[in-house]
C-alpha positions as CSV (number, residue, x, y, z in Angstrom):
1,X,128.8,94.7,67.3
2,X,132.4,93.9,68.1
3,X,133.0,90.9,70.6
4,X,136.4,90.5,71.8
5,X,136.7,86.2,71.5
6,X,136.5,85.6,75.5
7,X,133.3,87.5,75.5
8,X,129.8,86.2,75.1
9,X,126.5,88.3,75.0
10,X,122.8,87.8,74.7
11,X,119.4,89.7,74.7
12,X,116.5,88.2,76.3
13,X,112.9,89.3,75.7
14,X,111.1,92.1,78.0
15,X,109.4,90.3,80.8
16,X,106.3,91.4,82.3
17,X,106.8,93.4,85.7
18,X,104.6,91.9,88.1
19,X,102.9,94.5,90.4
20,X,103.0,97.7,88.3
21,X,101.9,97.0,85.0
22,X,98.9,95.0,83.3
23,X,99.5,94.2,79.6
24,X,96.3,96.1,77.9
25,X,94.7,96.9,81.3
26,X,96.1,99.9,82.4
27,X,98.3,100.3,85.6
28,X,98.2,98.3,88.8
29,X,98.8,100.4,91.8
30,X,102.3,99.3,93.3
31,X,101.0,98.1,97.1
32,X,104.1,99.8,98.4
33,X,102.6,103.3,97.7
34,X,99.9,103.7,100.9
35,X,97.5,105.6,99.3
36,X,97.1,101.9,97.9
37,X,96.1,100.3,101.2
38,X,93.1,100.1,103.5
39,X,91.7,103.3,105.4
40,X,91.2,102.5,109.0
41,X,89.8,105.8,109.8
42,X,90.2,109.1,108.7
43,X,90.0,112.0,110.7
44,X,91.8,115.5,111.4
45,X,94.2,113.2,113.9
46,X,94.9,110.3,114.0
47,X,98.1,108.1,115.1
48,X,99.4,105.3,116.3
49,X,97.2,102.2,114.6
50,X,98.1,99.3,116.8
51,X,96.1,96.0,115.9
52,X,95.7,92.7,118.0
53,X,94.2,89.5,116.2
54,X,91.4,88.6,118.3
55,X,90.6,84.7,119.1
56,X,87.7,84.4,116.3
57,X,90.8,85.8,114.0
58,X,88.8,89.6,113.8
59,X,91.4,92.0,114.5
60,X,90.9,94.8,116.7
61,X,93.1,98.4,116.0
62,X,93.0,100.7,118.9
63,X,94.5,104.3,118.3
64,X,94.7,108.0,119.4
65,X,92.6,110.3,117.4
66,X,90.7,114.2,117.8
67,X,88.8,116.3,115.5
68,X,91.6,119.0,116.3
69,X,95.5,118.6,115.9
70,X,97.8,116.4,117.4
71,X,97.8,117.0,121.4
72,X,94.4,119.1,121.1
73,X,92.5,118.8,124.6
74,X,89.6,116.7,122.7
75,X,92.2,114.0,122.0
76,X,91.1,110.5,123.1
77,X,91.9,106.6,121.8
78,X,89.6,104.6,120.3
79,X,89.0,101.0,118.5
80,X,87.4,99.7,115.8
81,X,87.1,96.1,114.3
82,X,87.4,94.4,111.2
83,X,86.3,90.5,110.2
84,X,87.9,90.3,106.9
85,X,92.1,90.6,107.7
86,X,91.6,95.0,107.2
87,X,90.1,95.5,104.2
88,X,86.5,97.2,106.0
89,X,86.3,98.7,109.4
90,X,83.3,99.0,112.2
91,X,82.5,102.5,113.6
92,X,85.1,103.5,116.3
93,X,84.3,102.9,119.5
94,X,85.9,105.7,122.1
95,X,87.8,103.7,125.0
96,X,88.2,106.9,126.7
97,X,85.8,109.6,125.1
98,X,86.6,113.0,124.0
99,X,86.0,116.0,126.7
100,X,87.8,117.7,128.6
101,X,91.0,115.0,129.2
102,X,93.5,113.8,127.0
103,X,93.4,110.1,126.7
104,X,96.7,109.1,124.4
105,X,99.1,106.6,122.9
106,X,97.1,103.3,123.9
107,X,99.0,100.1,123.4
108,X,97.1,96.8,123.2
109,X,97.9,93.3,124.7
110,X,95.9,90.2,124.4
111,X,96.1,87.6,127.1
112,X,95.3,83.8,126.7
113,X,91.6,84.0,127.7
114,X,91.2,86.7,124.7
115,X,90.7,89.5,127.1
116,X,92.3,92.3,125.2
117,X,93.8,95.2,127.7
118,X,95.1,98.5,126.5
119,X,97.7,100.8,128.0
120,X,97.8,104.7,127.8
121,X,98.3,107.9,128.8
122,X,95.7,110.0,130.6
123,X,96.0,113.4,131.8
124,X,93.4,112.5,135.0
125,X,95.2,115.5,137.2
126,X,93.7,117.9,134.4
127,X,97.3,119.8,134.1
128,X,97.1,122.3,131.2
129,X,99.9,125.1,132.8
130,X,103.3,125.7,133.5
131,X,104.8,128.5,135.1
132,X,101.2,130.4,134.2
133,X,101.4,129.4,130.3
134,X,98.6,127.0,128.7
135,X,100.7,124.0,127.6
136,X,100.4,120.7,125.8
137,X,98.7,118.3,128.0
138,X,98.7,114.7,126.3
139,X,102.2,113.2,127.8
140,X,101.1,114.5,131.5
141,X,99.4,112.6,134.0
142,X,98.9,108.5,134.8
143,X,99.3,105.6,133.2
144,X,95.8,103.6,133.1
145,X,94.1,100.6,131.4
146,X,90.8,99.8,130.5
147,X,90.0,96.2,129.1
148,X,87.2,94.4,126.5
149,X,86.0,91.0,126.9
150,X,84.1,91.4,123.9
151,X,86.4,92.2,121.2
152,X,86.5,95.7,121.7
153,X,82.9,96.1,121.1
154,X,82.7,97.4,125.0
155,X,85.4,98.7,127.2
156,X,85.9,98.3,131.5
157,X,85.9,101.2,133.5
158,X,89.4,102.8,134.0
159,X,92.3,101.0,136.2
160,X,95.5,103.4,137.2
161,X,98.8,101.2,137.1
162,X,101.1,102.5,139.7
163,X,104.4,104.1,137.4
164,X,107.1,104.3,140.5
165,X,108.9,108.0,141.0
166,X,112.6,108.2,140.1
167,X,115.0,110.9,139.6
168,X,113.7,111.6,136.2
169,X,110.4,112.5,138.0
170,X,111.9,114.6,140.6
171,X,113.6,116.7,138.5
172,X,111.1,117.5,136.0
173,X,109.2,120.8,136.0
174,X,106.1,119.5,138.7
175,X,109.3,117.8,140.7
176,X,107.8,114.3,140.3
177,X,103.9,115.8,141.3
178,X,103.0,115.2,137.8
179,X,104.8,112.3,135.6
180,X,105.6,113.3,131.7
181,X,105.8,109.9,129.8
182,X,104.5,108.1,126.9
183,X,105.0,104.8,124.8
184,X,105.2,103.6,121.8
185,X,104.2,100.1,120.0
186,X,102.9,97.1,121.9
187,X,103.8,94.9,124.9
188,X,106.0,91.8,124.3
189,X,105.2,88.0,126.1
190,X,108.0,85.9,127.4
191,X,109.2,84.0,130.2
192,X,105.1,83.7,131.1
193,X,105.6,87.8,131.9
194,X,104.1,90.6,130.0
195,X,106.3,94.0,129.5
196,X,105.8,97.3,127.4
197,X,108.3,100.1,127.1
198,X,107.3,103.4,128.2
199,X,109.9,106.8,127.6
200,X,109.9,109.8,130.7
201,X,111.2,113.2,130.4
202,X,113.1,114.6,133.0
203,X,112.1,118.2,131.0
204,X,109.2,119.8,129.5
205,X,108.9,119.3,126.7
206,X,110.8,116.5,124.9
207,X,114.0,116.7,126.6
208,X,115.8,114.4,129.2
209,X,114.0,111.1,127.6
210,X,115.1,107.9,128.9
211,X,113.4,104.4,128.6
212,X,111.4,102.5,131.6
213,X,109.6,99.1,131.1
214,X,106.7,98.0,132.7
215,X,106.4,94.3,133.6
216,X,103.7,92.3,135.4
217,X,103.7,88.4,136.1
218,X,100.4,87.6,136.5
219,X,98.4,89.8,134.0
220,X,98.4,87.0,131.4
221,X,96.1,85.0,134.0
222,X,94.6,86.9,136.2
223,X,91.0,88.3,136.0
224,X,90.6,91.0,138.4
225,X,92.5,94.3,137.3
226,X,92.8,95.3,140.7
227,X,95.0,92.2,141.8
228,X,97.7,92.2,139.2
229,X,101.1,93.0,139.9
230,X,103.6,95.7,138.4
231,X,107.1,96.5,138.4
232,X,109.1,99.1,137.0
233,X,112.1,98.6,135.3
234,X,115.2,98.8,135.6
235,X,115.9,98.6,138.6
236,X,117.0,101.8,140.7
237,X,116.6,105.2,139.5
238,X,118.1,105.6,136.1
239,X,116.7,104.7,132.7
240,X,117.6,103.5,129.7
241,X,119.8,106.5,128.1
242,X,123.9,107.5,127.1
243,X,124.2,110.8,128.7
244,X,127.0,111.3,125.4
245,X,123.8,111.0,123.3
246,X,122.3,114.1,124.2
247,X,118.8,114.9,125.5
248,X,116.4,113.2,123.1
249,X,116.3,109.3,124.0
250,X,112.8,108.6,123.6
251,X,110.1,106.1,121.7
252,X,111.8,102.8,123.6
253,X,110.2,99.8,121.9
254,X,111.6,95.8,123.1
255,X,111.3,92.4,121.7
256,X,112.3,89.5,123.5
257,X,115.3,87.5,122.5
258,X,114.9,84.8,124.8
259,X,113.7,83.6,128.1
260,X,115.1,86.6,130.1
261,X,116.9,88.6,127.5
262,X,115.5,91.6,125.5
263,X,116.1,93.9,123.0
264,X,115.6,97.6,123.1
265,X,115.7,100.0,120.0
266,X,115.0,103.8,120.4
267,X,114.9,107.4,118.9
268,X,117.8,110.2,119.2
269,X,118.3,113.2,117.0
270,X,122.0,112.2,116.2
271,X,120.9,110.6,113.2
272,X,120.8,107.2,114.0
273,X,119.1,105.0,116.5
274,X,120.2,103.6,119.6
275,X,119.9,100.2,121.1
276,X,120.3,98.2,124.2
277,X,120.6,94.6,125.8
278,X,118.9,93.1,129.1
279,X,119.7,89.5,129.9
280,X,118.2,89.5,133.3
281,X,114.4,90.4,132.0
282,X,114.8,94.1,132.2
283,X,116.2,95.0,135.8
284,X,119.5,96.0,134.0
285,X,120.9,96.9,130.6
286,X,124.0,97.4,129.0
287,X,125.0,101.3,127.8
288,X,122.7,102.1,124.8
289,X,125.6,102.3,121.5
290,X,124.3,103.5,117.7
291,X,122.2,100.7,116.6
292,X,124.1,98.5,114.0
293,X,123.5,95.9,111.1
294,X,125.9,93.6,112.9
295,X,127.8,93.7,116.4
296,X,130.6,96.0,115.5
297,X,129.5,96.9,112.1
298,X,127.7,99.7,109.6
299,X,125.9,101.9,111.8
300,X,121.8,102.8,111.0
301,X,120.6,105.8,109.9
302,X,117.5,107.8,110.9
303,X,116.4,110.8,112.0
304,X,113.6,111.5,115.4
305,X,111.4,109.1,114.1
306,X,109.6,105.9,115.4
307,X,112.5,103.3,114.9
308,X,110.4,100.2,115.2
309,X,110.8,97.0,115.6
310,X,108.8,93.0,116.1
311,X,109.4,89.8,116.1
312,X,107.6,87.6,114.0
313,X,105.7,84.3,114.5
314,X,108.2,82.3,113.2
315,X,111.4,83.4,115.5
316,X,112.8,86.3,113.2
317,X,113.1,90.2,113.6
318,X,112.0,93.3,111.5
319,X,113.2,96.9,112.0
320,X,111.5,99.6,110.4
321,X,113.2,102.8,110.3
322,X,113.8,105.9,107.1
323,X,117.5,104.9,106.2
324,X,118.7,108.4,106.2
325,X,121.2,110.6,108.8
326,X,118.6,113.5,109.5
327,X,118.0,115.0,113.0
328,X,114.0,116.1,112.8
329,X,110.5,114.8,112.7
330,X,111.2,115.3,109.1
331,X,112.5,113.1,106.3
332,X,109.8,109.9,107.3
333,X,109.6,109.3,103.7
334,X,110.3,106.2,102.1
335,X,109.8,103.7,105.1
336,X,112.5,101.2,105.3
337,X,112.7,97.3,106.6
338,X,115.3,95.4,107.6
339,X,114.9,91.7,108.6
340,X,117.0,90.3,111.8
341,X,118.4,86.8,112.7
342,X,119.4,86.3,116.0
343,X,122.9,85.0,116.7
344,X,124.5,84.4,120.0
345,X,122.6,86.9,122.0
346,X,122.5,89.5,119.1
347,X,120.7,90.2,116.5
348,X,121.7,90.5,112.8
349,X,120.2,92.7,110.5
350,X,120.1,93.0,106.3
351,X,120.5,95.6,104.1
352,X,117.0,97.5,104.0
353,X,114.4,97.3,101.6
354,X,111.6,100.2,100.6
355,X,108.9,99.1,102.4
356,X,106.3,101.6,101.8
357,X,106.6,105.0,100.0
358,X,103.9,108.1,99.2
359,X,104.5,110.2,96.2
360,X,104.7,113.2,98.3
361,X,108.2,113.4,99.7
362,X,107.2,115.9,102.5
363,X,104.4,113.1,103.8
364,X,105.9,111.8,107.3
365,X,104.7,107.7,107.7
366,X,105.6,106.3,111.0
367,X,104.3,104.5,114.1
368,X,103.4,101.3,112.4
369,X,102.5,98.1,113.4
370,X,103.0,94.2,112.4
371,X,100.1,91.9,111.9
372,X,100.6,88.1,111.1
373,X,97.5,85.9,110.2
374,X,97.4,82.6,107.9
375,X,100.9,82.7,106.5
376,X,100.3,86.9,105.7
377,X,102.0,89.8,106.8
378,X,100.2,93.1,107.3
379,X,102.0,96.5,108.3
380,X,100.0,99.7,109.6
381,X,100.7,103.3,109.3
382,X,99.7,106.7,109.6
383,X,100.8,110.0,108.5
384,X,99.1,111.4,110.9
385,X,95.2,112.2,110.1
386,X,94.6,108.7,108.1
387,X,95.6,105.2,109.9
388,X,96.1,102.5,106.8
389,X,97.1,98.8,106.5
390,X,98.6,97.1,103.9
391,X,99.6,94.0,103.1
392,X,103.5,93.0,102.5
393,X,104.8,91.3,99.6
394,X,106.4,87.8,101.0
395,X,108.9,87.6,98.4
396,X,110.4,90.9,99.6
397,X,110.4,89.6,103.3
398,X,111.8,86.4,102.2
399,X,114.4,88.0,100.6
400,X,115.6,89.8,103.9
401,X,115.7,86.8,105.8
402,X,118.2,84.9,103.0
403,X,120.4,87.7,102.1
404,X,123.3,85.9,103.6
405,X,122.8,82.9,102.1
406,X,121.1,83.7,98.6
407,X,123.5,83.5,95.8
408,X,121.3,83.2,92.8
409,X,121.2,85.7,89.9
410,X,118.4,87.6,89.2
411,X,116.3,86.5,85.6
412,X,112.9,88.3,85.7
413,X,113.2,91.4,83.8
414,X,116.5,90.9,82.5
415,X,117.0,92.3,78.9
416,X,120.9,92.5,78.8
417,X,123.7,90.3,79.9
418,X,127.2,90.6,78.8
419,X,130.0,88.8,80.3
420,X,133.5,88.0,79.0
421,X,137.9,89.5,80.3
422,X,137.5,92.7,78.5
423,X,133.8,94.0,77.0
424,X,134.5,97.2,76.9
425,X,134.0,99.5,73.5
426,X,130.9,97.7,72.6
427,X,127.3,98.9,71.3
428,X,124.3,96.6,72.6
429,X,120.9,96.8,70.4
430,X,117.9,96.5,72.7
431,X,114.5,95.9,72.3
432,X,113.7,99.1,74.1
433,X,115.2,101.9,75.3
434,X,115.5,102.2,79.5
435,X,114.0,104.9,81.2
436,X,110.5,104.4,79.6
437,X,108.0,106.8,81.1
438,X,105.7,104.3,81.4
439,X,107.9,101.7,82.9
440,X,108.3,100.5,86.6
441,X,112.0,101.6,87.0
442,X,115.6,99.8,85.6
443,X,118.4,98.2,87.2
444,X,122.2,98.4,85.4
445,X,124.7,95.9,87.0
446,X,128.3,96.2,86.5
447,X,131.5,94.4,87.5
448,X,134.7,96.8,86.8
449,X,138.2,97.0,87.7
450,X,139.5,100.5,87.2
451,X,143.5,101.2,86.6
452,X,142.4,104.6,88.1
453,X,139.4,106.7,89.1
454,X,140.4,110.0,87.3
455,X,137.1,112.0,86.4
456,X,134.9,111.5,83.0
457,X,135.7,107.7,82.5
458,X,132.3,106.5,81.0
459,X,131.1,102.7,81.3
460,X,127.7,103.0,79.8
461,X,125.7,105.5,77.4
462,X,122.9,105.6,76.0
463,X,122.0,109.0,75.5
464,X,120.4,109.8,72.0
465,X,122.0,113.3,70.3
466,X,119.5,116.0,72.1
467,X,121.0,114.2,75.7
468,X,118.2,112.2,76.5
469,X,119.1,108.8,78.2
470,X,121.1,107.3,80.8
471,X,124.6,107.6,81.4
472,X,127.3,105.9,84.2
473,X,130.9,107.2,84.5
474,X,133.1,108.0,87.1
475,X,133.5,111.4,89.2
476,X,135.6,114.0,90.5
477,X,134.9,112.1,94.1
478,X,136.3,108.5,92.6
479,X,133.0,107.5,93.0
480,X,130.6,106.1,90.1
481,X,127.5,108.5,89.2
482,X,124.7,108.0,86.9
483,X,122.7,110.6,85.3
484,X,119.4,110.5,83.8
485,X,118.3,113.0,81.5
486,X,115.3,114.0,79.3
487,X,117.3,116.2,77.2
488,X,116.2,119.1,78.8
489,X,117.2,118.9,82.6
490,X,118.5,116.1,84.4
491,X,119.1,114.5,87.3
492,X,122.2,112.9,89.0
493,X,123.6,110.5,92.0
494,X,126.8,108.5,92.7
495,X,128.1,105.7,95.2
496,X,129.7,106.7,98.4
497,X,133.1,107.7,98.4
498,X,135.9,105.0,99.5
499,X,134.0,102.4,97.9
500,X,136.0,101.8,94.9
501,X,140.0,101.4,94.9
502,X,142.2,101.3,91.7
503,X,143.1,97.5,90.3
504,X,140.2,96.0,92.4
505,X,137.4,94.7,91.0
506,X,134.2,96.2,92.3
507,X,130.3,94.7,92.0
508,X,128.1,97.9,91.4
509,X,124.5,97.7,91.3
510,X,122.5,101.3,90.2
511,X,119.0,100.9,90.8
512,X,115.9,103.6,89.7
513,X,112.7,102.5,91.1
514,X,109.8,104.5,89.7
515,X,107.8,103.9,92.2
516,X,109.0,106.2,94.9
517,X,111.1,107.8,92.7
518,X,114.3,106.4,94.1
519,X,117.9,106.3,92.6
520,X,120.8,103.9,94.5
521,X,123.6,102.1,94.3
522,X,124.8,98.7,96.1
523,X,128.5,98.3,96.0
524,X,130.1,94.9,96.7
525,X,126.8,93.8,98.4
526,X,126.0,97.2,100.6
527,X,123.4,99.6,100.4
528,X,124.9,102.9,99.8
529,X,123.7,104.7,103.0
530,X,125.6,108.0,102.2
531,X,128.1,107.5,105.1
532,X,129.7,110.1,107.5
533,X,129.2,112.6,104.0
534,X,125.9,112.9,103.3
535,X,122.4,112.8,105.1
536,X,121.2,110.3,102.3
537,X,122.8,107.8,100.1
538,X,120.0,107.6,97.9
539,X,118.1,110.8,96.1
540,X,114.4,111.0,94.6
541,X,114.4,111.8,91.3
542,X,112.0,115.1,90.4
543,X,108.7,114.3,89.7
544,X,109.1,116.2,86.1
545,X,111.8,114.1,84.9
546,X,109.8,110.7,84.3
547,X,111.1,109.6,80.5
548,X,114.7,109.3,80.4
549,X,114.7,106.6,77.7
550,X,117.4,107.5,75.1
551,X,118.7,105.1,72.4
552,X,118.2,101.5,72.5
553,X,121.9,100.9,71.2
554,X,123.5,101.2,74.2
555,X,127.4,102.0,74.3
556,X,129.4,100.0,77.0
557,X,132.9,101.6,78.3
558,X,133.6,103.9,75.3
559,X,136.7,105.3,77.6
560,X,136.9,103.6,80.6
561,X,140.9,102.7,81.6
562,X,140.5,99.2,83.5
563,X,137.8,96.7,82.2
564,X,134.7,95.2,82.3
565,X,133.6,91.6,83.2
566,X,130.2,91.7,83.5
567,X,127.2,94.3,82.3
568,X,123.4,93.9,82.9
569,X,120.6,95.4,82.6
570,X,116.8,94.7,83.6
571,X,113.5,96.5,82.5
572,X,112.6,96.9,86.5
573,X,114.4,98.2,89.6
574,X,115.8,94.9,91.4
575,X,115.4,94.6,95.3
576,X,118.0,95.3,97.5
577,X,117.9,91.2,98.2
578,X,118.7,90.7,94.5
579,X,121.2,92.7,93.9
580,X,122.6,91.3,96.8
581,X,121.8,87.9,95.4
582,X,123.9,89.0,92.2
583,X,127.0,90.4,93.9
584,X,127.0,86.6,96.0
585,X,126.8,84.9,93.1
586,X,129.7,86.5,91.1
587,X,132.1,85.8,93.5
């Protein structure tokens, strides 16, 4: 190997990867995939798995299920139990039972005495046409409660809450005679109030959404259903909504910042989410803008989809959401989490992490929920006929939290390191080629400063002679791509344009996680989010291209025009948090 003499380099041994693979036991399922977590029920519908922990620590899940399809007539909500923190459930119990009414979308609350309430939908004026058509029935009607003072072993009879008429009403297709409205998540405590987020539609069906919160100050101590007070909010007759954002403004979900102020986050087919402020408790809120990571900054991206987001026990924020531009129900696959830190009245999120992933890319997971019990973290899901749970890694939640503090290079799994002025035109031997079949993913790490970003520059091969391996270089875009290849077909992503600039040092990050078959890049500390240009800024690799691993000599820069000051490489795909982590500490 030839060293110039300001450069050092050393191998380290192959590390076990924890989570994915056993040494001599066969494979460990990766708890990100859910096909790995708990089945809460199973049946030919089922959404919307929203869990309360009760006082004896059981938690109680409460959802909206049917033996038919989503919106079928039979469709009611139910809840079942479990004593040991989701891993086995009881026997539903219906809360509304199936007949001839849709009961949908119930949303739980506990109150101090351990009474649990839920909130939903229910179609009690039996609408099923418009303008003579047979119609979907399941966001018509009032909004009712029931309640349990057993757990959710038993259920109250059914309570109405009064949902005030506003213009949204009136101009709807029954002209405020029959309400079209849903909700999504769970309500929030502050201030001694309790409040849940509801969305009407000025249309049938889907269109002129808006978002409306429901408050009451007294249900957290008082007993008798028939004596608690509500309130609509905001206050007049407009809801939450941009009118520049177009029709669909829907899925409102809150979480309170502080004594009176509240956060709002929301679904919109312009690819990204929109968000909102209230510092007087809800009666007013400031114009909904694209959600962003910071005030001012990188927009989020995500198509109609439950954006959702909690805050935790201990004072923080997560938002789950798909990281990707689209405009449909589709493209729900990955999940993504973000962590938030509140700062002067606005929250700050981090780059996102996969959360949770299924092998099928066309599988839609959404409408989770958050569950905290003895220092664990739990998330729900459902794609829609099976409800799950599944446990989160607290490493990877940790890691949200820190990202702008963390500054500490990444060891486990490292095989490669190579630092020096100028490393370029060198060969590395490793002890085994990346790209393994078998293996959980890899990670390449480079810091380069390109004199220019002309096309075919390569900073790393290892590509045996039939063109199987891995291979980084730069593009006709100015971008850097890598492509993996088993020597018969190949696949291919780069960084988003703009990112790099000529005689500037740039901290690039390519990461290929197995898992979920995911291939991305984190420049200078940011997630490549595919920008203005593309709908993604990641790609799944195909499912028939698994072994890319090439030659273990590995050649660094064989014609790149600039130089190299820092290569790695790791046997396992590094969080977004670490490569983050890395980037920090090479400054």
């Amino acid at each position: 190997m030839l060293m110039s003499s300001t450069a050092w380099w050393r191998i380290v041994a192959l590390t076990a990867v924890a989570g994915m693979a056993a040494s001599g036991a066969g494979e460990v399922r990766d708890r990100r995939d859910i096909s790995s977590g708990a089945v809460i029920y199973r049946h030919g519908y089922c959404d919307q798995p929203y869990v309360v922990v009760c006082k004896n620590g059981a938690w109680l899940c409460v959802f909206t299920t049917g033996a038919g399809h989503e919106g079928d007539v039979r469709q009611y909500i139910a809840a079942t139990r479990s004593e040991d923190a989701g891993h086995a459930w009881s026997e539903p119990v219906p809360i509304e039972p199936p007949g001839d009414v849709e009961a949908s979308w119930a949303m739980p609350l506990i109150v101090p005495s351990g009474r649990v309430y839920v909130f939903y939908v229910y179609n009690g004026d039996r609408v099923r046409t418009l303008a003579g058509k047979g119609i979907r029935a399941d966001m018509l009607g009032w909004y009712c409660l029931r309640y349990s003072d057993d757990g959710g072993r038993t259920w109250s009879q059914r309570h109405r809450i009064p949902i005030r008429t506003t213009a949204c009403d009136r101009s709807n297709d029954w002209q405020g005679q029959v309400q079209i409205l849903w909700g999504i998540g769970k309500p929030v405590v502050f201030d001694g109030t309790a409040m849940f987020a509801l969305t009407k539609l000025g249309r049938y069906m889907l269109d002129d959404g808006e978002g409306w919160f429901v408050r009451s100050d007294n249900i957290l101590t008082e007993s008798d259903p028939e004596r608690i007070r509500w309130e609509l909010l905001p206050d007049g007759e407009q809801g939450v909504r941009n009118a520049a954002f177009g029709s669909i403004q829907e899925e409102h979900n809150i979480v309170p910042l502080g004594p009176e102020d509240l956060f709002c986050m929301y679904r919109t087919t312009m690819g990204w989410p929109a968000s909102s402020y209230s510092h007087d408790g809800g009666r007013t809120w400031t114009e909904p803008q694209p959600a962003t990571y910071t005030p001012g900054g990188q927009t989020f991206k995500h198509p109609r989809a439950c954006p959702r987001i909690w805050k935790t026990t201990a004072g923080r924020y997560l938002f789950w959401f798909h990281n990707n531009g689209g405009k449909t129900f589709d493209d729900r696959n990955p999940a993504w989490v973000s962590g938030g830190i509140e700062r002067n009245g606005d929250i700050h999120w981090s780059q996102p992490e996969i959360l949770l992933y299924d092998a099928d890319p066309k599988t839609r997971i959404s409408y989770p929920d958050l569950i905290e019990q003895d220092g664990r973290t739990f998330i729900t899901e459902t794609q829609k006929t099976i409800a799950r749970v599944h446990e989160i890694d607290p490493n990877l939640l940790a890691g949200l939290w820190s990202q702008g503090k963390a500054g500490i290079v990444a060891r486990r799994g490292l095989v490669a390191e190579v630092t020096g002025l100028d490393i370029g035109r060198q060969r590395l031997r490793l002890p085994r080629a990346i790209g393994q079949a078998e293996g959980p993913g890899f990670t390449i790490e480079v810091v380069a400063r390109f004199d220019d970003l002309s096309q075919g520059q390569v900073i790393l091969d290892s590509r045996s002679d039939d063109g199987r391996g891995v291979c980084v270089g730069t593009t006709e875009r100015q971008t850097i791509e890598v492509v993996l290849s088993d020597g018969k077909s190949s696949t291919s992503w780069d960084c988003d344009t703009g990112l790099l600039q000529p005689r500037r040092s740039s901290h690039v990050v390519i990461t290929y996680d197995a898992g979920p078959r995911i291939l991305v890049f984190v420049v200078d500390g940011t997630l490549c989010d595919g920008g203005s240009q593309r709908q993604f800024g990641w790609t799944r690799g195909p499912a028939d291209i698994c072994d890319f691993a090439g030659t273990s000599e590995v050649s660094i820069a064989p014609s790149l025009r600039g130089r190299l000051g820092l290569v790695r490489l790791y046997n396992r795909p590094l969080r977004t948090s670490e490569a983050i982590g890395n980037f920090r500490a090479s400054r």
